[in-house]
C-alpha positions as CSV (number, residue, x, y, z in Angstrom):
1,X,0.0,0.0,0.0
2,X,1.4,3.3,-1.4
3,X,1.0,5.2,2.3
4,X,3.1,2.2,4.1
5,X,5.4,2.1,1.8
6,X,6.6,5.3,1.8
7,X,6.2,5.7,5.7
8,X,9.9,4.9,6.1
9,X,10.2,8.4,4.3
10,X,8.2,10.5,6.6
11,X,10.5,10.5,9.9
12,X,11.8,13.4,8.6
13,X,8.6,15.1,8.0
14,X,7.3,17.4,10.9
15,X,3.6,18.9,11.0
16,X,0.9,18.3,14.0
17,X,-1.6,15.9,13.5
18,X,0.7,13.4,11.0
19,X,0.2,10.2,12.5
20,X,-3.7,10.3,13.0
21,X,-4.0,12.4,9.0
22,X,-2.1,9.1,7.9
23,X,-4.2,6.5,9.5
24,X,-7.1,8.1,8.2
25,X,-5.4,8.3,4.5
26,X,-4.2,4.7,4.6
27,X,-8.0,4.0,5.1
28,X,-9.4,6.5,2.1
29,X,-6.7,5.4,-0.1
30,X,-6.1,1.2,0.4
31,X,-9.3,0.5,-1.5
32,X,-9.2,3.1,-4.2
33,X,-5.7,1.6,-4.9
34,X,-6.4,-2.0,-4.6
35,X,-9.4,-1.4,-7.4
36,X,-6.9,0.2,-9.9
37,X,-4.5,-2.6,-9.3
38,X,-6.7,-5.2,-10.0
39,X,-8.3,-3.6,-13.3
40,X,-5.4,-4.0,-15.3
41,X,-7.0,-6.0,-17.8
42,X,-10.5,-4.4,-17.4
43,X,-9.9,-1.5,-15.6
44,X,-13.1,0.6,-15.9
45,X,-16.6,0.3,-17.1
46,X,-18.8,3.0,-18.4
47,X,-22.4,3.7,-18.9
48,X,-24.6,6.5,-19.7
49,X,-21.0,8.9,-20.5
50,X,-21.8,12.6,-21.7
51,X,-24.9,11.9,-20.4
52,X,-27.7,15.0,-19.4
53,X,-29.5,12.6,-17.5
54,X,-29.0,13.1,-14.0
55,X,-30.1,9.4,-12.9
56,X,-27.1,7.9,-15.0
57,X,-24.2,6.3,-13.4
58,X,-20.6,5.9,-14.6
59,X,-19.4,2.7,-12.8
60,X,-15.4,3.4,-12.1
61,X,-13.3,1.0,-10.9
62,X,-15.9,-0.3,-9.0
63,X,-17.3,2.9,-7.8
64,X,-20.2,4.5,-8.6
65,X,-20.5,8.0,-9.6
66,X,-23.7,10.0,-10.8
67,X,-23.7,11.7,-14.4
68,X,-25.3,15.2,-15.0
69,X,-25.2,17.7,-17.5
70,X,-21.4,18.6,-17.2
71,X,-20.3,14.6,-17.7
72,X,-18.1,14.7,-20.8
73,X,-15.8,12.2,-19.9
74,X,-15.3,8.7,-22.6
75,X,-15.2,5.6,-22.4
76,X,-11.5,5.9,-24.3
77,X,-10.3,8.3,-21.7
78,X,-11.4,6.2,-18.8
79,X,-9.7,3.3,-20.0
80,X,-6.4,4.8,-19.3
81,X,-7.0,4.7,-15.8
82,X,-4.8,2.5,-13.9
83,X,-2.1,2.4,-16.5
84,X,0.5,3.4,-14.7
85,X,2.7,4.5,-16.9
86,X,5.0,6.2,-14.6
87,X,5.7,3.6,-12.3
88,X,6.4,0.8,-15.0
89,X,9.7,-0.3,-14.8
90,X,11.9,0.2,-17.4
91,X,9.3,2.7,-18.9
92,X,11.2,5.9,-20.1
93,X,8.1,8.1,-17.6
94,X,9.2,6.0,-14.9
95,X,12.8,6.4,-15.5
96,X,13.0,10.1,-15.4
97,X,10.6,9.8,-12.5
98,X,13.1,8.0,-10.3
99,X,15.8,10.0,-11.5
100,X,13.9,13.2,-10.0
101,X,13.4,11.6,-7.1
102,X,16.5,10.5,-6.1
103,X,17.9,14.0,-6.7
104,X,15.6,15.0,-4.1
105,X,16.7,12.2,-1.8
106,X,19.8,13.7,-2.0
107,X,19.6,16.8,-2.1
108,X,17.7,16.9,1.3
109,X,17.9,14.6,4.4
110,X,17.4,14.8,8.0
111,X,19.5,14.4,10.9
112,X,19.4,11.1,10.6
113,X,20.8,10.8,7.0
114,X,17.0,9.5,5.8
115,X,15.3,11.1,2.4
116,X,13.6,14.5,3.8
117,X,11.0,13.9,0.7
118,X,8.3,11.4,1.1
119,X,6.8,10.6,-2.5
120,X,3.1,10.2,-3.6
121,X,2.7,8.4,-6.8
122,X,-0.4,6.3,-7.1
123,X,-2.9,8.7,-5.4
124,X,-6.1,8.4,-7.1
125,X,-7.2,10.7,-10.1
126,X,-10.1,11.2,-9.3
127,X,-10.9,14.4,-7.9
128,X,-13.3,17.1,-6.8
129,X,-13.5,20.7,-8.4
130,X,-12.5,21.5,-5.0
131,X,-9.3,19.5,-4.4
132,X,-8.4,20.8,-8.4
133,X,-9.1,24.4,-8.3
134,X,-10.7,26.2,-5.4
135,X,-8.2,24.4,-2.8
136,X,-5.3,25.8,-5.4
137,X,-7.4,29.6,-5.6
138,X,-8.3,29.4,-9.2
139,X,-10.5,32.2,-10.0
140,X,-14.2,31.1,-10.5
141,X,-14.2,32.6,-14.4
142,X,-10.9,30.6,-14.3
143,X,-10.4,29.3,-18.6
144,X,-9.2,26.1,-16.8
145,X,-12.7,25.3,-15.2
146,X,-14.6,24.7,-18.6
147,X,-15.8,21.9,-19.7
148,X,-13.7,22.2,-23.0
149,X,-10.8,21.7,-21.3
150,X,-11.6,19.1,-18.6
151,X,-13.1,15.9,-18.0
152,X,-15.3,15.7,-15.8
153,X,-17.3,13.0,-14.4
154,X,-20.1,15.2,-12.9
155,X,-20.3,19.2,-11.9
156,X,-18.4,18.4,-8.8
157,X,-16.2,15.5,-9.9
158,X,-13.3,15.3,-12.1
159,X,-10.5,13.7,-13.5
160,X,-7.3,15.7,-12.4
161,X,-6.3,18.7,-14.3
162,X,-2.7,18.7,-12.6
163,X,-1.0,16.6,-9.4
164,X,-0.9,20.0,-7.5
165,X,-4.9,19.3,-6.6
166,X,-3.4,16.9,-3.7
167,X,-0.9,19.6,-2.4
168,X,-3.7,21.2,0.0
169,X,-4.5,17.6,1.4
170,X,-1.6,16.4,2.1
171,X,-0.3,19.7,3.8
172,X,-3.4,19.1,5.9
173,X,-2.1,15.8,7.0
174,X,1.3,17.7,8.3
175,X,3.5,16.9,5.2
176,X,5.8,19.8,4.5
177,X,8.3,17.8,2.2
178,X,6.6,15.8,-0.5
179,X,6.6,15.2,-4.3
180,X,3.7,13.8,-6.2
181,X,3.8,12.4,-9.3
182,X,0.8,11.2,-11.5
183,X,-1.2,10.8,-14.6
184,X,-3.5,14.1,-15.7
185,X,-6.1,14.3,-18.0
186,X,-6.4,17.2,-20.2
187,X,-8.8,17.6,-23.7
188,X,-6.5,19.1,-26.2
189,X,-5.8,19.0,-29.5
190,X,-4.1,16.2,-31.5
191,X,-0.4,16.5,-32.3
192,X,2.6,14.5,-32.1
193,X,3.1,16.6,-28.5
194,X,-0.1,16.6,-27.3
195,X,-1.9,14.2,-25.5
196,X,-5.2,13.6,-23.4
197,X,-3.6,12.0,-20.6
198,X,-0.2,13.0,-19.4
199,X,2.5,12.8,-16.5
200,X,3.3,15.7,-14.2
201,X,5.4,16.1,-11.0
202,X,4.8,18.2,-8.5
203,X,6.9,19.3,-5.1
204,X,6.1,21.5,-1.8
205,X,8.6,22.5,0.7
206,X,7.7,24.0,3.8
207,X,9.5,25.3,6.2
208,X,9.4,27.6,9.5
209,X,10.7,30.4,11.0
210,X,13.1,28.1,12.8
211,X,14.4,26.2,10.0
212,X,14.1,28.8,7.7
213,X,16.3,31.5,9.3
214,X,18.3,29.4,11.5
215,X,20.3,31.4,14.1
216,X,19.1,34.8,12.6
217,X,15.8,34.1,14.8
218,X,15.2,38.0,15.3
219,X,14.4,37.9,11.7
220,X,10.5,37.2,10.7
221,X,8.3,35.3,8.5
222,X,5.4,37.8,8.1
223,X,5.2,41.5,8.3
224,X,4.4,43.1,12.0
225,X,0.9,44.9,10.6
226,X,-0.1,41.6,8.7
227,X,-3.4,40.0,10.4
228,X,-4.6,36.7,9.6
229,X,-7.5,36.7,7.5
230,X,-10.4,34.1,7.8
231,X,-9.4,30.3,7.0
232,X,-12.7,30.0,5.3
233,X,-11.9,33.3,3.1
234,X,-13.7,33.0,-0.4
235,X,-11.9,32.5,-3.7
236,X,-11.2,35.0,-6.1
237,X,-14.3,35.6,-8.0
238,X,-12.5,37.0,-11.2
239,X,-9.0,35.8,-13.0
240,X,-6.3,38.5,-12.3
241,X,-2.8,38.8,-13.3
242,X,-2.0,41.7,-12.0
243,X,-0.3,40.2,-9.0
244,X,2.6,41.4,-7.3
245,X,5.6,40.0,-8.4
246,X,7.9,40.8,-5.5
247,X,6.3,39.5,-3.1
248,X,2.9,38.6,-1.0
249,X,1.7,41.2,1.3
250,X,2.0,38.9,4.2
251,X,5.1,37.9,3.7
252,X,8.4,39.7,4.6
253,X,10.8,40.1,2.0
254,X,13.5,38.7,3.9
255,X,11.7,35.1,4.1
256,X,10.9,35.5,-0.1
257,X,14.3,35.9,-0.9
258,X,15.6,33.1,1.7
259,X,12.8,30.7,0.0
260,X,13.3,32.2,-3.4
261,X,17.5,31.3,-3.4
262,X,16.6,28.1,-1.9
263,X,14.2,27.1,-4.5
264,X,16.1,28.2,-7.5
265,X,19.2,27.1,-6.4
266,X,17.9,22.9,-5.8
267,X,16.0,23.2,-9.1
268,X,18.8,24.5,-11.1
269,X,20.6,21.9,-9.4
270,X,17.8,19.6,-10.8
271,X,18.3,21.0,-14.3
272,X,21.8,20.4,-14.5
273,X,21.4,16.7,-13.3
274,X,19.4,16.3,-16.1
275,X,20.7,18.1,-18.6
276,X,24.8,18.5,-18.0
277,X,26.6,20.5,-15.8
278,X,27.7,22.8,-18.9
279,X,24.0,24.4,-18.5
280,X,22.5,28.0,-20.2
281,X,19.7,29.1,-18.0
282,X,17.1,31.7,-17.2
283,X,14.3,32.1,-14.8
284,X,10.8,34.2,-16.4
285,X,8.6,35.7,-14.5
286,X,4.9,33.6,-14.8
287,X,1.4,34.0,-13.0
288,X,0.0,30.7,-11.6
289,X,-3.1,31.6,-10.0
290,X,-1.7,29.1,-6.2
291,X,2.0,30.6,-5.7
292,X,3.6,34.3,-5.7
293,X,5.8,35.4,-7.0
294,X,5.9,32.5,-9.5
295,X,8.6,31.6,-12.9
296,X,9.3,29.2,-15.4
297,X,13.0,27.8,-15.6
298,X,13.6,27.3,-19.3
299,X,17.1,25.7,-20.4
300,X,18.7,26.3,-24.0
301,X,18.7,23.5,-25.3
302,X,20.1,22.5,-29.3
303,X,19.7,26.3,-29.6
304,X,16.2,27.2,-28.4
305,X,14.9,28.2,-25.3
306,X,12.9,24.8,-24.0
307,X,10.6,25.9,-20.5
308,X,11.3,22.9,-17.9
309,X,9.1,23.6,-15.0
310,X,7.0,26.5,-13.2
311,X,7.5,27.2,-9.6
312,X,7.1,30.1,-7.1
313,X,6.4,31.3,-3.3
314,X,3.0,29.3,-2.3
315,X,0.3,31.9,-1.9
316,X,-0.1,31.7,2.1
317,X,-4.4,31.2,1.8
318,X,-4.0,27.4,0.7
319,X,-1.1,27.0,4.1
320,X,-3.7,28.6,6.3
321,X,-6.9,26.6,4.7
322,X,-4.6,23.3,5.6
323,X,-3.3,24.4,8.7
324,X,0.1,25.4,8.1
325,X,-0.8,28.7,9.4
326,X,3.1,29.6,10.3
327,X,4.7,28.4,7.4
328,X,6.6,30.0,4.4
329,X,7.2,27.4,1.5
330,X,8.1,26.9,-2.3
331,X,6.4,24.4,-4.8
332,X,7.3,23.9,-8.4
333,X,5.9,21.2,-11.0
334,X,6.8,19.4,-14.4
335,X,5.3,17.4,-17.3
336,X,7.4,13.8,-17.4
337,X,6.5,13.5,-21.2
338,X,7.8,17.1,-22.2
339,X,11.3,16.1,-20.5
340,X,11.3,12.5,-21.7
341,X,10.4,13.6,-25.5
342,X,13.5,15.8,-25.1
343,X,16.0,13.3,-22.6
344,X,15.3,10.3,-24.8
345,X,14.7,11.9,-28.6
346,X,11.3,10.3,-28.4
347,X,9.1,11.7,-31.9
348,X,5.9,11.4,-30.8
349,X,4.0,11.8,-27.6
350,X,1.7,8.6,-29.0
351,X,5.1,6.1,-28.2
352,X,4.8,6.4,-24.3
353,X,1.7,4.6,-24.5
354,X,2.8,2.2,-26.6
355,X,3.3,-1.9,-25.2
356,X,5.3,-2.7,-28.4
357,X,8.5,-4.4,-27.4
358,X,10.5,-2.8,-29.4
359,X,10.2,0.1,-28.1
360,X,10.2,-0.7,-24.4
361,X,13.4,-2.9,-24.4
362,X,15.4,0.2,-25.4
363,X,15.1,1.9,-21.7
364,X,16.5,0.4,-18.6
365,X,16.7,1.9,-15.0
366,X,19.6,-0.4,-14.5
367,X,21.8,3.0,-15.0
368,X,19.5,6.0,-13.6
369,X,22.3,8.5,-15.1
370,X,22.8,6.6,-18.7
371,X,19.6,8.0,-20.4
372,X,19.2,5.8,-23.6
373,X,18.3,7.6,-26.6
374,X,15.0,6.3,-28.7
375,X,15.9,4.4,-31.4
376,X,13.0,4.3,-34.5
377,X,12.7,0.8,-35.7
378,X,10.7,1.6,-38.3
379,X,8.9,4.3,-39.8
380,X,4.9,3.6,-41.4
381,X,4.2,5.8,-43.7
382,X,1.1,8.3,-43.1
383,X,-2.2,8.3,-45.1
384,X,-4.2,11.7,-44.9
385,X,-7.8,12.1,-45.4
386,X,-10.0,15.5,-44.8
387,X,-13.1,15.5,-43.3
388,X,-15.6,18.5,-44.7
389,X,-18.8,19.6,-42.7
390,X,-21.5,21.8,-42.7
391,X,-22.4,22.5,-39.1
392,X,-26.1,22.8,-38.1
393,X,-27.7,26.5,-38.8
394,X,-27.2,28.6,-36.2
395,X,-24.1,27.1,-34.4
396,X,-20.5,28.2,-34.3
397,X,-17.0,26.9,-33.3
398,X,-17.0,28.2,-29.2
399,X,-20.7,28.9,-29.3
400,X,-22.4,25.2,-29.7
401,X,-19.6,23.5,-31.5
402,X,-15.6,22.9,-29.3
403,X,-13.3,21.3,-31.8
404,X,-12.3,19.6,-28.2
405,X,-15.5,17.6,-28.6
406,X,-14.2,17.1,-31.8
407,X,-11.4,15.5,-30.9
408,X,-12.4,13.3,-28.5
409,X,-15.3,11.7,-30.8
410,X,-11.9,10.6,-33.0
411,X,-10.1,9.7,-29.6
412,X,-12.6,7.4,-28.9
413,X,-13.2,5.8,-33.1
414,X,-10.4,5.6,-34.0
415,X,-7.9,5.5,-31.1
416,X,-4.2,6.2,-31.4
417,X,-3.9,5.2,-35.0
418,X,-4.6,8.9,-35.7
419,X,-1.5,11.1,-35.4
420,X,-2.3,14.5,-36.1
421,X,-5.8,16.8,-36.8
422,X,-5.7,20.3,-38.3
423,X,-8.6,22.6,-38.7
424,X,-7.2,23.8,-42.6
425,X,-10.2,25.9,-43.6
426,X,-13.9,27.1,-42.4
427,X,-16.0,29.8,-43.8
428,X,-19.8,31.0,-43.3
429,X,-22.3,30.5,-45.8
430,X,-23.9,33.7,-46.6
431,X,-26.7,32.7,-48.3
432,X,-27.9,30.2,-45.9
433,X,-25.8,31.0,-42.6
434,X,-24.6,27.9,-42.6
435,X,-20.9,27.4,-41.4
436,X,-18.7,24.7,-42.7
437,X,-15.2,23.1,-41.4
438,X,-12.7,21.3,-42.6
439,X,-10.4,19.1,-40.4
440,X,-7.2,17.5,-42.2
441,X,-6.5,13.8,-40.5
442,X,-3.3,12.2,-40.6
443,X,-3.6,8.4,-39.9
444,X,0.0,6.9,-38.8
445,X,-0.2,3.3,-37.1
446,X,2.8,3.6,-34.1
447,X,3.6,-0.3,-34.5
448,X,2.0,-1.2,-38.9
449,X,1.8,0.3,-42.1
450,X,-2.1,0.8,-42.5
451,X,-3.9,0.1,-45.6
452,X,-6.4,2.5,-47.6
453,X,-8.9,0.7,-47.2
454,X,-8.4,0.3,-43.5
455,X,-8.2,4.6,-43.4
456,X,-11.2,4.9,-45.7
457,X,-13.3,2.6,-43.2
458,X,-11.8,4.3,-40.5
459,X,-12.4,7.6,-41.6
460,X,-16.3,6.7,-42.3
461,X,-17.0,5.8,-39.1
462,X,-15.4,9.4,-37.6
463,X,-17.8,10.8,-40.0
464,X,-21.0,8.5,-39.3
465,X,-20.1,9.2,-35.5
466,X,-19.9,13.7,-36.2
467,X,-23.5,13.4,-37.5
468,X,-24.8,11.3,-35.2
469,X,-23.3,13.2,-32.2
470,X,-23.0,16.5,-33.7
471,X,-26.2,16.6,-36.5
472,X,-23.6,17.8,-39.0
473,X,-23.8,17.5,-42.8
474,X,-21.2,15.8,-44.5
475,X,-20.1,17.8,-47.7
């Protein structure tokens, strides 16, 4: 059980309250995980998906969840669940996982000599809109929220957007070193880069007045004529940017800049690890709507500027909400595939998911520091097909029509034989209002060369399935 297993990492975490959060986790926890681990072969079961009707059911790894108006997750998405991708040994994910993690290991211990960082890396991904945004402070108008660019199992439920919607939990629990690592799920277009599921990383450090200032104790945290606001404050109602970039009001700037050097100094550390020592570097200031100040590290890398994570000074709201009322801390967070693609010369974001041997017996965590470099074995040649469409009068793309849904209906036809979709040309009707779309569809098996025939038959069914679902016309 993932909590037991990584107790052996949590003497060196501090926070009131540990041992009893813990118990109560191992018991929330043990059965969600036990479900994905046994549903390798079948691992979820839907009915009634997309569904308005409010009495439908999705059944998910043998839990049962109501549908409503907002459902838009498919069965194709929910069969990724329990996959594991970033915990499969030898799997190039799972490589650069480890390797992350034992820089942490490393880079911070306790007295005792043990691992400062415990690690999360199986926590289910299921979620509430909670736990993903409000916990994290997202504005309520948030672009994140909508349905276009989640999936969501019901209004309040959701598949994870990112693995920071467990940082408030387990801060509650009295963790203040932790990383977690984890599939998300993300509708998005269809590229050899993009993906609907994908694997992030995420780290919080949090540290006191004690630990952060060491014998400078006459130094503070917070400033004198700061009061603490309500723990139950309300969420911004409105997305702002306009944030300051120095620092928080509550916050002194003495503790930023202690946190700040601390923060960029490990992860540059981080980067070089990865990367070489021999490193060209530069920090950009970012808005994320849970930490302030915030940046992106980005590395040059073959001669262009390549972003490799976001971090920044955790907005002090989410620490009071879960109780770390006189803390100060630093979280920062990474997407696995955008490092492996780059690490490993891996082409296409498809190839992580792929079970083909020949692809998986080129990786080895043997050697954590020797990163293999993909080698193709073969390369099937790609058949392209457009698909024309008069969309029904009255409707428009963002206003009735999201090429997300779009995507997804292919997703779910046609799977991962389809490499690549490009919206090449639309234009209004002005006779009868009408408007019309054309998507261009590049069909590329990861493991065969595909026929014609088996596109043209493919590519039918994409279109039978857009008037069915969509009452478009075909041109």
């Amino acid at each position: 059980m993932l909590i037991l297993r990584q107790w052996r990492h949590l003497k060196g975490a501090s926070g009131t309250g540990l041992t009893n959060c813990l118990t109560t986790q191992i018991g929330q926890y043990d059965s969600k995980l036990n479900s994905q681990e046994n549903s390798i072969k079948h691992r979820c079961m839907a009915t009634s998906v997309g569904a308005a009707d409010p009495k439908g059911v999705l059944q998910i790894n043998g839990q049962t969840y109501p549908t409503d108006d907002w459902t838009n997750v498919t069965p194709k998405i929910l069969s990724y669940l329990g996959a594991n991708k970033h915990v499969q040994r030898n799997h190039p994910l799972s490589i650069l996982r480890q390797r992350i993690v034992n820089y942490f290991y490393a880079a911070y211990r306790n007295s005792r000599g043990n691992p400062l960082f415990s690690v999360y890396d199986q926590l289910s991904p299921i979620v509430t809109v909670e736990q993903n945004f409000d916990n994290l402070l997202f504005p309520t108008d948030h672009v994140s929220r909508a349905r276009s660019d989640c999936y969501y199992i019901n209004r309040h439920q959701l598949l994870r957007a990112h693995t920071t919607a467990h940082q408030a939990d387990l801060i509650a629990c009295g963790l203040d070193n932790f990383l977690v690592a984890g599939e998300v799920y993300r509708r998005d277009e269809i590229d050899s880069t993009h993906y609907p599921v994908f694997h992030q990383l995420d780290a919080v450090r949090l540290l006191t007045k004690e630990t952060l200032f060491g014998r400078n104790q006459d130094l503070e945290i917070f400033e004198n004529d700061w009061q603490l606001k309500s723990k139950t404050s309300a969420i911004p109602e409105t997305s702002s940017k306009c944030l300051d970039q120095t620092k928080q009001v509550c916050h002194t700037l003495e503790a930023v800049k202690l946190m700040e050097h601390e923060m960029k100094d490990v992860l540059v550390g981080l980067a070089r690890d990865l990367f070489g020592t021999q490193l060209e570097y530069r920090w950009v200031d970012t808005y994320f709507p849970f930490t302030q100040p915030s940046w992106e590290l980005e590395v040059l890398f073959k001669g262009n500027w390549l972003e490799v994570l976001g971090c920044g000074i955790m907005r002090h709201e989410i620490l009071q909400r879960s109780g770390a009322h006189n803390n100060i801390g630093y979280a920062f967070g990474l997407g696995l595939e955008r490092l492996a693609m780059v690490l490993f010369d891996i082409p296409d974001i498809r190839l992580f998911w792929s079970n083909d041997s020949g692809f998986l017996n080129q990786f080895s965590e043997e050697n954590l520091q020797k990163l293999s470099k993909y080698k193709p074995i073969s390369v099937y040649p790609q058949c392209t097909n457009d698909l024309s469409f008069w969309l029904p009068l009255g409707v428009e793309v963002d206003a009735g029509f999201a090429c997300n849904d779009f995507y997804d209906l292919v997703r779910t036809v046609a799977g991962d034989v389809v490499e690549q979709i490009s919206l090449i040309d639309r234009f209004k009707n002005r006779k009868t209002g009408k408007s019309s779309l054309c998507f261009r569809i590049v069909y590329r098996h990861m493991e065969r060369t595909l026929t014609q025939a088996e596109v043209n038959d493919i590519h039918k069914r994409i279109a039978d399935a857009c008037v069915e679902n969509f009452r478009v016309e075909i041109r």
